[in-house]
C-alpha positions in Angstrom: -138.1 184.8 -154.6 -137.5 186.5 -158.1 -139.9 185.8 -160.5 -137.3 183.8 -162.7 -137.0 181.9 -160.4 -139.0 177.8 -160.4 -140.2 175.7 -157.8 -139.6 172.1 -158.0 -142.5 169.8 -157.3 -141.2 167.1 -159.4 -141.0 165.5 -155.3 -144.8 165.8 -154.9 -146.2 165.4 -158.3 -145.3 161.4 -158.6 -147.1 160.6 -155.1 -150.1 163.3 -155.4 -151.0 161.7 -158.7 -150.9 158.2 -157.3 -153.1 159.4 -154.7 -155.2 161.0 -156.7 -155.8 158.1 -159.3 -156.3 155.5 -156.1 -159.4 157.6 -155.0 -160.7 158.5 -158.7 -160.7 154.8 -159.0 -162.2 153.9 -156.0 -165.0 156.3 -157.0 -165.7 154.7 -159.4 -166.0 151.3 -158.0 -168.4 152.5 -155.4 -170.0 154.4 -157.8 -170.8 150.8 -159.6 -172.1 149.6 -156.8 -168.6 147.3 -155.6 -167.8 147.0 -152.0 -164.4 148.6 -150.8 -162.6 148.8 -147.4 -160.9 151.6 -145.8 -157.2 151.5 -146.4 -156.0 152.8 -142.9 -158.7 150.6 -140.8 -160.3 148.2 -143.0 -163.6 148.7 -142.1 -166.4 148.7 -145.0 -166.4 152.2 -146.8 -170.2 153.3 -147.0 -171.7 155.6 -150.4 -174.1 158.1 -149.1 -176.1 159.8 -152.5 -178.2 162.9 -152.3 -182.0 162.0 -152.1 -183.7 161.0 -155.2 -186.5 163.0 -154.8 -188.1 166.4 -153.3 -189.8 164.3 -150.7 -186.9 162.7 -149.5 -185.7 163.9 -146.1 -182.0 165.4 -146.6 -179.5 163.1 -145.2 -177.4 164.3 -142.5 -173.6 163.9 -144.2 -172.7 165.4 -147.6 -172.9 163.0 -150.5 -169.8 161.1 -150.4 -168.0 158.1 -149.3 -167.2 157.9 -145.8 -165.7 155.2 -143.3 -167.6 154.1 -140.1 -164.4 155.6 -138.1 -163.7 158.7 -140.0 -160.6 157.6 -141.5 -161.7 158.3 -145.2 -164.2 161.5 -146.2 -164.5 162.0 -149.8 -167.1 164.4 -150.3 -168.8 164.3 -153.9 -169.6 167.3 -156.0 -173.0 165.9 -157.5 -174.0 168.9 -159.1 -170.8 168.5 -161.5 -172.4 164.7 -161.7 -175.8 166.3 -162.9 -174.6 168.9 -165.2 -172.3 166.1 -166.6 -176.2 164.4 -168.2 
């Protein structure tokens, strides 16, 4: 490939950015504390937040939100959360 020449995503850009939105949102709504199902096996998605304090005992998953079955696994960057403050 020349370097004139462009690739077309206009195919992948429509459905990657409704994917994308769909799971910023459904952040969010955990983050607030809202209940929400997983969309391939409708079992209750869980939040799992890094310990609140030093003597805490780490958890054993990533912070996150995370189906019972495996189906969804969005891992949360919470230091871009705390530098956010």
């Amino acid at each position: 490939m020349s370097d004139t020449q462009k690739l077309d995503f206009s195919a992948v850009n429509g459905p990657t950015l409704a994917s994308f939105n769909q799971q910023k949102n459904l952040i969010k709504r955990m983050l607030k504390g809202n209940s929400a199902t997983c969309a391939d096996c409708n079992k209750p998605l869980t939040l799992q937040l890094p310990p609140n304090n030093k003597n805490a005992k780490p958890n054993a998953k990533a912070p996150g939100i995370y189906c019972a079955k495996g189906c969804t696994d969005i891992e949360l960057d919470m230091e871009a959360v705390a530098l956010m403050k």
